[in-house]
N, C-alpha and C positions, 0 to 999 in steps of 0.2 A: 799302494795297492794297484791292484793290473789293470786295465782298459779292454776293453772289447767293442766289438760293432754289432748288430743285428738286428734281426727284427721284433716288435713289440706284439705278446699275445696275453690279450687283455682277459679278464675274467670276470663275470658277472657278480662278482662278489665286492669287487673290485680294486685289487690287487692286479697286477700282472707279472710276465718274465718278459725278460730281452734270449728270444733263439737266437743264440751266437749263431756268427757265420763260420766260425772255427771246429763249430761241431763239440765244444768243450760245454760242460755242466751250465744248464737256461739260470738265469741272473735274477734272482727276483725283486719285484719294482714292491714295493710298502704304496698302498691306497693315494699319500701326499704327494708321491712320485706320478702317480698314473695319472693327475690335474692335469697336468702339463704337456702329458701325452694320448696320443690317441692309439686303438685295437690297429696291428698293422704298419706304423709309422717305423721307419731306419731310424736308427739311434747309437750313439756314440756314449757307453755305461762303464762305469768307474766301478768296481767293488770296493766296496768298502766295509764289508765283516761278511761273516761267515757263521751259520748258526752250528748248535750244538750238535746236530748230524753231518754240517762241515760244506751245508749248502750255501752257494753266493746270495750274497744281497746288494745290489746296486744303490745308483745314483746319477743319472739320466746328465750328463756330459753337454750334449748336442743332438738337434732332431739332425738327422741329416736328410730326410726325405721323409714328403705322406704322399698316400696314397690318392693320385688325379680323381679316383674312379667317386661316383657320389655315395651317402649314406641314406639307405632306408627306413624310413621309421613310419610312426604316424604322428599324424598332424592334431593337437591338441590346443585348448584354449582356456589358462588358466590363471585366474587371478588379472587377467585383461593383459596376459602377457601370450604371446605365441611362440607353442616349441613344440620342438619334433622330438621321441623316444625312438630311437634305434629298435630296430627291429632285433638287429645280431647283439643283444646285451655285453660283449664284450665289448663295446665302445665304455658302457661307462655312465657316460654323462648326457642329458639333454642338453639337444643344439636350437639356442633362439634366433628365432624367426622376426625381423623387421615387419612392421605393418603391410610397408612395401614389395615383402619379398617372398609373399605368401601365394604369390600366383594366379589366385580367384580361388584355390582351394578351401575345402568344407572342412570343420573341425569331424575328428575320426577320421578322413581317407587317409589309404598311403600314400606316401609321397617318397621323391629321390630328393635329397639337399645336398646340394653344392657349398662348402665352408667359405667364407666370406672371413671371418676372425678365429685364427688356431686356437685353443684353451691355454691358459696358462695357470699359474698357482691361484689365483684368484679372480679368475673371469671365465666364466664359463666362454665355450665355441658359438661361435654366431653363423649363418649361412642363412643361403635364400635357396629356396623352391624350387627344380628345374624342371621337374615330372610329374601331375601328377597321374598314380596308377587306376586309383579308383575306389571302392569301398571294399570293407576287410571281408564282407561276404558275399563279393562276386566269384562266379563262378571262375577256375582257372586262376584265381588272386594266389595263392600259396605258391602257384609254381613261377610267377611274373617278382615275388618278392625273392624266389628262393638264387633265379637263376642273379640277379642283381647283388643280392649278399652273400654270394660267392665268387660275384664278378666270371658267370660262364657266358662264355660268348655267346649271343643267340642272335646275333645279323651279322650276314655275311657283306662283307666289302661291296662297293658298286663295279669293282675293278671283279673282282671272281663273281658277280652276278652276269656281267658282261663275257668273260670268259666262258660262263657255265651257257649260257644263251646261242656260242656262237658252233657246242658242240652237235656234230650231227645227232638223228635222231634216230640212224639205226644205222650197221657195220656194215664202211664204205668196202670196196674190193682190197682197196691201200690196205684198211688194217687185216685182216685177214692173212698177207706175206708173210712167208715165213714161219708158219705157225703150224701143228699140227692139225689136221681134220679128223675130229672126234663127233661131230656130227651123225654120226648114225650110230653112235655108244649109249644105250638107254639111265643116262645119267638119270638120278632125278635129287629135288632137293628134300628133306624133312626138316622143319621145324616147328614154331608153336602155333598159334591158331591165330594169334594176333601179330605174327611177324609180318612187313611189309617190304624189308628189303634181305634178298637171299645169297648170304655170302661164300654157302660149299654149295657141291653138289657130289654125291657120290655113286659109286656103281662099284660090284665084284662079281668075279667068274674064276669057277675053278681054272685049276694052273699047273703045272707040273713045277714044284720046287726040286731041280734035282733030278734021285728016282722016286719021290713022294710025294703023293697029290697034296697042293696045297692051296693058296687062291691068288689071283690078280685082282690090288684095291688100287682104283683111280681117284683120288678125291684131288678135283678138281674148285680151284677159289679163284674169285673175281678178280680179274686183270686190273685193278684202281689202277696200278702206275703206268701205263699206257695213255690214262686224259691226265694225269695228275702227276706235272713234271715237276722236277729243282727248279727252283726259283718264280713262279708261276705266281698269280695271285691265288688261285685256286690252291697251289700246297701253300701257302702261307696261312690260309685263313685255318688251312686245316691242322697244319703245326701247333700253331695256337689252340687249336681246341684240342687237340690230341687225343681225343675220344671223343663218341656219341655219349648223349646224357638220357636217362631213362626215366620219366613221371610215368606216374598214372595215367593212361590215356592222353599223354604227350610225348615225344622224343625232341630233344636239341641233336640233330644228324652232326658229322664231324662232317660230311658232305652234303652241298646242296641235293634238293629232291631228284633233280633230272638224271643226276647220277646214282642216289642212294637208293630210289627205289625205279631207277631209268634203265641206263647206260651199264651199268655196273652189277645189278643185280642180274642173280639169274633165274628169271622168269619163265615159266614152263611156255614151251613151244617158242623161243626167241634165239636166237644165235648171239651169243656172247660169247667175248673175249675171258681167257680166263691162264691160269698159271697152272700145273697141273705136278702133282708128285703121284707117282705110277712107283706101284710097290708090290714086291711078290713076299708073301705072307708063309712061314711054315707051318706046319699042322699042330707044333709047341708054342704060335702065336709071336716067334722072333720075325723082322725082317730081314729077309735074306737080303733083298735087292733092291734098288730104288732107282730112279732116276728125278729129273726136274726137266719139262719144257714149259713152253708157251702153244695154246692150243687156241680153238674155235671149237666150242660144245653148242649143246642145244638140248637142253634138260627137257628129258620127255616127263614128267610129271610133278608138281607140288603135291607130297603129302604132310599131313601134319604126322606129331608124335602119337595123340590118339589112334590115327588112323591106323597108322603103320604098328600101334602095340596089338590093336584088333584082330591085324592081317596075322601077326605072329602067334598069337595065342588060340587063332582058330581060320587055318588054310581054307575054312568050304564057307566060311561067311559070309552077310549081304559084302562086306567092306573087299575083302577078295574078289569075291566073282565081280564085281566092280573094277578090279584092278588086274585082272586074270594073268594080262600078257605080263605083269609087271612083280607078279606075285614071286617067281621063280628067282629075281634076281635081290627082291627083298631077304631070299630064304638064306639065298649065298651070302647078303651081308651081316645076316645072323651068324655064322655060320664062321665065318672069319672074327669077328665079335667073340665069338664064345675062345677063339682062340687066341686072342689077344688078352683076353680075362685073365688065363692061365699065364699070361708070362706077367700079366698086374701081380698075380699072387706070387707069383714066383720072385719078380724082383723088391717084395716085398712093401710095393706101393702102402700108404695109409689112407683108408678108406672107410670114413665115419658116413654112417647114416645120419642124415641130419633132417627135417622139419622148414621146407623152405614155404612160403606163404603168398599171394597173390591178394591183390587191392583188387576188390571188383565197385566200379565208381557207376552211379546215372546219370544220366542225358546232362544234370547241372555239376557235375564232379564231385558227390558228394559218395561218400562209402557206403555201399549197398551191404557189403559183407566182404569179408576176409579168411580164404579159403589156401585151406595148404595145397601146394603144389606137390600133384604125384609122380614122381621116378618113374617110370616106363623102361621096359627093354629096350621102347624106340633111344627114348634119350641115352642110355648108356652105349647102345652100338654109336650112335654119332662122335659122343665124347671119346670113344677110343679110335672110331675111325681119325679124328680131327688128331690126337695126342701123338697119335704115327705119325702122318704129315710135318706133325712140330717140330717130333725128334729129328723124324731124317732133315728138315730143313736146318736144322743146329748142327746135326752130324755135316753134312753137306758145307756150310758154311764155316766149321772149323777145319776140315779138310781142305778149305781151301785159302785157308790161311789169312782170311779176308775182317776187320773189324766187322762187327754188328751189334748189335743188341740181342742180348740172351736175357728170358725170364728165369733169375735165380730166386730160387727159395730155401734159406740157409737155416740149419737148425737148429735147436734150443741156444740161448746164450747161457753159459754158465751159471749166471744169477737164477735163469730159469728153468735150468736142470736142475738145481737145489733144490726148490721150490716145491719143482714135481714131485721131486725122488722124499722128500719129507711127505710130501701129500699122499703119495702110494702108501708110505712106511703106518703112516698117522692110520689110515684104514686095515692095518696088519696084511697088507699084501705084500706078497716076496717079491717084487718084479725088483730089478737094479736096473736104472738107469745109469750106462757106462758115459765115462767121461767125455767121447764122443761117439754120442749115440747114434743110430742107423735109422732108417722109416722101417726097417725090418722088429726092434724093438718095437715099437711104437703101435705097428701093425699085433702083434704078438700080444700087447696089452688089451686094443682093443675085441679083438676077437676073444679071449680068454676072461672080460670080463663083459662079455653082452647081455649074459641072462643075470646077471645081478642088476639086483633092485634100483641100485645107483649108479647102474652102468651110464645114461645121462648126463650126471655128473664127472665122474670120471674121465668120459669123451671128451668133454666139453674143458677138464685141465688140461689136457691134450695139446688139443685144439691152441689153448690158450699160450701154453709152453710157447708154440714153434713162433717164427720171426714172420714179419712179412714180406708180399712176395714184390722185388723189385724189377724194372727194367735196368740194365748194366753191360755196358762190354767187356767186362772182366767177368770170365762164366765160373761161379761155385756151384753149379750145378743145382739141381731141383730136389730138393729134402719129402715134399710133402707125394712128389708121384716117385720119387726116386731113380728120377735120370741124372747120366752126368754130365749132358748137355739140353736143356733145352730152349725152344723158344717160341714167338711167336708168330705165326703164318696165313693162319685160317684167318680172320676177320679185319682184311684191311679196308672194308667200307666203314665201319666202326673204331679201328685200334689205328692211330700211326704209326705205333712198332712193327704194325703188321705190315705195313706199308712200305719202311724203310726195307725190313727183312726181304721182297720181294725185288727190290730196285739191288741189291746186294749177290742175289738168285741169278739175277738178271745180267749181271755184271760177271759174277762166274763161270756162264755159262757162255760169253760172248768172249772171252778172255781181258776184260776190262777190270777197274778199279773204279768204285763208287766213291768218291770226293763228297762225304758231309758237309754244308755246309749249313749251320744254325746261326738264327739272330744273337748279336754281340750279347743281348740284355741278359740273356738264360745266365744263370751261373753255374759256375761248372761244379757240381756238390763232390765234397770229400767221400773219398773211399778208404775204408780201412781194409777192404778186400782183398786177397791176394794178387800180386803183380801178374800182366801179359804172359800168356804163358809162349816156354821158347817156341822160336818159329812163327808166333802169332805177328802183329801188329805193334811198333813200336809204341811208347809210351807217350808221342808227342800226337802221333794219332788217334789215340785215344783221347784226345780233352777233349774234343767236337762230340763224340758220342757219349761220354762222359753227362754233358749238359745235358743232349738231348735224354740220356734216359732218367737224368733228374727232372728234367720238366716233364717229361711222359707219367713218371711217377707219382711226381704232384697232382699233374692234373685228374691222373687217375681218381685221385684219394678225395680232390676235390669233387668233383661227379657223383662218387659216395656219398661223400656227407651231403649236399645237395640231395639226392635221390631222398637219401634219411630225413633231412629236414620235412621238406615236403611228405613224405608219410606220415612223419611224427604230428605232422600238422591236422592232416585228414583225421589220424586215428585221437585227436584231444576234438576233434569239433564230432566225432562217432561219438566218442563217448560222454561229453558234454550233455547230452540225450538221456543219457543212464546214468547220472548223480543218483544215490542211493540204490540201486539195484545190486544186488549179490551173487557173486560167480563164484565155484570152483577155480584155482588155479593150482600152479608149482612152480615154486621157488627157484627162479633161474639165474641168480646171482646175490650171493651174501658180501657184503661190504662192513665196514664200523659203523656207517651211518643207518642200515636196515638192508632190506631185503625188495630186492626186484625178482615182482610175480609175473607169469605169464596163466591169461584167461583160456581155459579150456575150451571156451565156447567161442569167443570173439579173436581169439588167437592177438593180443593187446597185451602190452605188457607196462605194469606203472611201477612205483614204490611204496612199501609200507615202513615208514620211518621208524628207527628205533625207538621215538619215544612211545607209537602205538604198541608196542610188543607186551606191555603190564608195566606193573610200579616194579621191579626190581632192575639190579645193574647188570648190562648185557657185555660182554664183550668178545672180540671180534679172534676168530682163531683160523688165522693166517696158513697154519700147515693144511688144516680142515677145509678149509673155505667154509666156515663155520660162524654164527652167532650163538654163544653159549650163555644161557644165564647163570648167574654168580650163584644163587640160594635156590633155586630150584635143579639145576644144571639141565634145563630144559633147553635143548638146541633145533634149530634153524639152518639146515644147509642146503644145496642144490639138488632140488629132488623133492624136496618137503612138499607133499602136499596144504594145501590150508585153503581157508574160505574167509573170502574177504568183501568190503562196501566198497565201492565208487565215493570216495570224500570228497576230491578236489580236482578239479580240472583247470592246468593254466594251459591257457592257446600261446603268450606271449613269450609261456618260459620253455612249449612244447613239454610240457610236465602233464604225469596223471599220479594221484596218489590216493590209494587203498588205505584205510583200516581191517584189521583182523574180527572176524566174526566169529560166537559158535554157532556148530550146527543146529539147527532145529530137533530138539526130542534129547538133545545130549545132555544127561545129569551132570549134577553140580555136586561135583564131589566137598567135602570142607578140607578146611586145614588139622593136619595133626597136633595134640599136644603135645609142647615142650618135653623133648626125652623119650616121647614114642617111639615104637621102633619104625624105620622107614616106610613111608608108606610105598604102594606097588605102582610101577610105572604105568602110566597110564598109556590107550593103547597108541596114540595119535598126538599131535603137535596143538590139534585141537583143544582136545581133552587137558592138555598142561596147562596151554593158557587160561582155560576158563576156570581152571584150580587156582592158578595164581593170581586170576582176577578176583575170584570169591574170597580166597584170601588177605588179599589186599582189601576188600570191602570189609571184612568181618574186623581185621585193625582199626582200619578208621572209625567202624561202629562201634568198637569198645571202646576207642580213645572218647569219642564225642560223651559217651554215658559216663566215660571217666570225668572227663570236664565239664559235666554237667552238675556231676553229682559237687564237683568242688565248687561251683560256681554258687550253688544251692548254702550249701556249709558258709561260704562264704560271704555272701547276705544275708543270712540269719547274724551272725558275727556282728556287720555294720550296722544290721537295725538293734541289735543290744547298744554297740558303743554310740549310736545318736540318741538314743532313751536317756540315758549315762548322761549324756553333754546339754539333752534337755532341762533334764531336774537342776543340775549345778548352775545353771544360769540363770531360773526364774529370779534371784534374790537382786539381779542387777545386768540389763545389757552394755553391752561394749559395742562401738562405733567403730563397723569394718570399711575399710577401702578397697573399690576394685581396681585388680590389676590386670 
């Protein structure tokens, strides 16, 4: 059987796979395999069979490396013994704790452990104390556990603190050389209300494209690569992090403060350094024209997106006449916006309305409530203003024939076009999904089914279909806005692709060549993507970029799940509060094992396990995205309304789990007799269940009278046959023995 390397990802069940580094089918490790090893650990795996779908099963060869970093858990005291439970369940196993090695720590706090004795087939892992965090309900505890079991960096080196110390504290005459003066261009920035560091700024004026009026948009982004040089400790520390991380009422910055919300940002009435793409707009929303410098702005105002929807939806308001002078060039950036809309629709972008949600946390970090986030005109003129900048920076940079990093987002994989094109067919919809599909389909779908009932649904297989979106130097172009080049520009306080993209701008425009160079340890992740395209960038220059947009990627995803954990965490201690209370929700994902609801009210989302659903057999229908019952054919798919209890709340497993309820006032229908003709669908998901829960009740009611009544018959029986055994015995006993 073959061999392979990779890494170990453990499962709370406890089984794991070995992630090949080969990129070939994950290996799966059986429960007696995973003693030995730990969530994370390099490993050298044997297969040795193959299950009946034809997937690997291992056999753990050699560790060849664990992870330096400590493990999270808490600290517990049982049986006179001390162990720590993993906070990330995917480890597994409890790790004991020596008398010694306990730290002064209290039983319940969290704590970091350092391993002392690796697991083996028959010993559990041993380690000692090195941290401790503190108790599970202090305040800010969920984000101190979160950033540690995902290992995000959150302290910066003493070498880039000393660096960041030693930069000046406002723009000497030196930097300013060479740069454009924009300085009296009434730049200004918009974002959210709790933004602290501003990474565009923009501004438009009409413009002659041609012979027809069109407009001039400057959007203008922070000059990072200017303090933030190759090899620097400052870019090292930020490499590493490759992004900012977003809590609730915390950020982990990819930059220290003095930069991210200092130096770098662009703060209204401050002179900053910034990178500038200057683009002439036609009145069909194409760019005509563009260019790239390096400038010196001075953003005349901070608006938020509220402010800025206010001014546009009503020119004579308190928020205008407040903003008077500044009112006329907000109008022009509408005004380019609406023309850029048109070439969205045109080049056939996919654009799902979606339901996004804000954590509103008090003074101790606990969730006050949980409010969706509303879309504004402000927010969509930014996103389109920022989406030009991207492109021409992708354009601009394959033009010049220079490697970089392009944000590709590539679409459906065959398995997933199957999938779809069943799911469409399965609801009687004609749409055909072609063998390679366009965002031009896609878009076509969603518009044509938005007023149906389970247009939600549908969106949302959509959604599910396409791939996700990576950093790469090999450009497939962008599937979900439908470019066929883009990338990343706008936020390099926050993104280091953004970053590297500018240093590359920077290099174009000087007639130079940007030298990547990344830490030996990245690996450089397999591409199935198509090859350099001709004219670009050889193929040996590309494995430096290669890595890095694999580690950019990762990190990315890491940040997410992090960000998730810690909500999931807030919203199981929210709702911890409300065990037994009853919500309205809908059905936001049907699986084999139940149905994941989302709360109407609390915008919370938990599961109601299959076996809540009544006594009969449910099963899972795959084309549908469906839970279909066997003897009622009562189904459950995304969209389904239903009313459901708060049952269970785990903090440890970040679980919340629902029972199904019926409504208050709603009759109980009975069940039909044997051979009756059908009875009539009831109106609601509601109404099924509580039919088939009644009917379920009224079987067991008549089995129990059934067994009753036998039970009855049946000791009458025995008290005859000991009457019987009475009489024949009076004439003489017999001497029993007990057994």
């Amino acid at each position: 059987m073959s061999e392979a390397e990779g890494t170990v990802q453990g499962h709370r069940d406890g089984h794991g796979f070995v992630m090949r580094d080969d990129g070939e089918a994950d290996v799966y490790l059986a429960p007696q395999e995973m003693r030995a090893v730990l969530h994370r650990d390099r490993v050298r795996v044997r297969v040795i069979r193959h299950d009946r779908k034809g997937r690997p099963e291992g056999r753990v060869l050699d560790i060849l490396a664990r992870r330096p970093t400590p493990i999270i858990g808490r600290l517990l005291h049982e049986n006179g013994m001390w162990i720590v439970a993993p906070e990330d369940k995917r480890y597994g196993q409890d790790i004991l704790i020596p008398k010694n090695g306990t730290a002064k720590a209290q039983a319940g706090q969290v704590v970091a452990v350092e391993l002392t004795e690796p697991p083996s087939l028959y010993s559990q892992p041993v380690g000692r104390i090195t941290e401790v965090l503190g108790d599970i309900d202090d305040p800010g505890m969920e984000i101190e556990i979160a950033v540690r079991k995902y290992e995000v960096p959150h302290q910066f080196s003493p070498e880039t603190l000393a660096q960041t110390g030693a930069l000046p504290e406002r723009l000497r005459p030196a930097d300013r050389r060479h740069r454009v003066d924009l300085r009296d261009v009434a730049l200004v920035t918009i974002d959210g209300e709790d933004a602290r560091d501003f990474d565009d700024a923009v501004y438009c004026e009409p413009a002659k494209v041609g012979r027809v009026k069109g407009w001039r948009l400057i959007v203008a982004i922070a000059d990072v690569s200017h303090y933030v040089k190759p090899g620097d400790p400052l870019d090292a520390d930020a490499y590493e992090r490759a992004t900012s991380v977003y809590f609730p009422r915390r950020v982990i910055p990819m930059l220290p403060e003095k930069l991210s919300n200092g130096l770098c940002s662009l703060n209204p009435e401050q002179e900053r350094l910034s990178m500038v793409c200057d683009m002439l707009v036609t009145p069909g929303g194409e760019v005509h024209a563009y260019q790239f410098y390096p400038a010196v702005i001075c953003s005349h105002a901070r608006f938020t997106y509220t402010e800025v929807a206010a001014i546009l939806a009503n020119t004579r308001g308190v928020e205008a006449q407040r903003r008077a002078d500044l009112v006329p060039h907000l109008l022009h950036l509408h005004e380019v916006y609406r023309a850029l809309l048109k070439q969205r629709a045109t080049r056939g972008a996919v654009d799902f309305e979606t339901t996004e949600t804000q954590i509103v946390c008090d003074d101790n970090g606990r969730i006050e409530k949980i409010v969706p986030r509303t879309r504004t005109e402000a927010h969509r003129l930014i996103e389109e203003a920022m989406l030009a900048a991207n492109v021409c920076s992708a354009d601009f940079i394959q033009n010049g024939g220079h490697a970089s990093l392009f944000r590709v987002h590539e679409g459906p994989t065959p398995e997933k076009r199957t999938l779809l094109q069943n799911y469409l067919r399965s609801l009687g919809l004609g749409f055909v999904v072609s063998e390679e599909p366009s965002p031009g389909e896609f878009q076509a779908i969603a518009q044509q089914t938005r007023e149906r009932p389970d247009a939600a649904q549908i969106h949302q297989m959509l959604l599910r279909s396409m791939q996700q979106a990576i950093y790469t130097p090999i450009n497939s172009g962008h599937f979900g806005l439908a470019y066929g080049a883009y990338t990343h520009f706008t936020s390099p306080i926050r993104r280091y692709p953004d970053l590297l993209v500018h240093r590359v701008i920077k290099a174009l425009l000087t007639g130079k060549v940007y030298h990547l160079d990344v830490p030996t340890h990245v690996p450089v992740a397999t591409s199935s993507r198509r090859g350099p395209r001709p004219g670009g960038p050889a193929k040996k220059e590309l494995s430096g970029w290669e890595a890095a947009g694999a580690h950019c990627s990762a990190n990315e995803r890491r940040a997410d799940e992090a960000s998730r954990d810690v909500e999931a965490w807030l919203k199981c201690k929210f709702m911890r509060e409300r065990l037994g209370e009853e919500y309205m929700g809908t059905v936001s994902a049907a699986t084999s094992f139940g149905l994941f609801v989302q709360l109407d009210e609390l915008y919370v989302e938990g599961l109601v396990h299959i076996t809540e659903l009544g006594g009969e057999y449910f099963r899972f229908d795959e084309a549908r995205q469906e839970l279909r019952g066997e003897r009622t054919g009562m189904r459950y798919g995304v969209g389904t309304r239903i009313r459901v209890q708060v049952s269970r709340v785990d903090l440890d497993g970040r679980k919340i789990d629902f029972r199904p309820v019926r409504e208050p006032g709603m009759p109980v229908p009975t069940a039909a007799p044997r051979g009756a003709a059908p009875r009539e669908r009831p109106a609601s998901a509601q109404q099924e269940l509580a039919t088939l829960q009644d009917s379920d009740r009224e079987v067991r009611r008549s089995a129990r009278k059934a067994a009753a009544k036998v039970g009855q018959r049946a000791a009458k029986a025995a008290g005859k046959r000991s009457t019987a055994a009475k009489s024949g015995a009076e004439g003489g006993r017999t001497k029993r023995t007990r057994r």
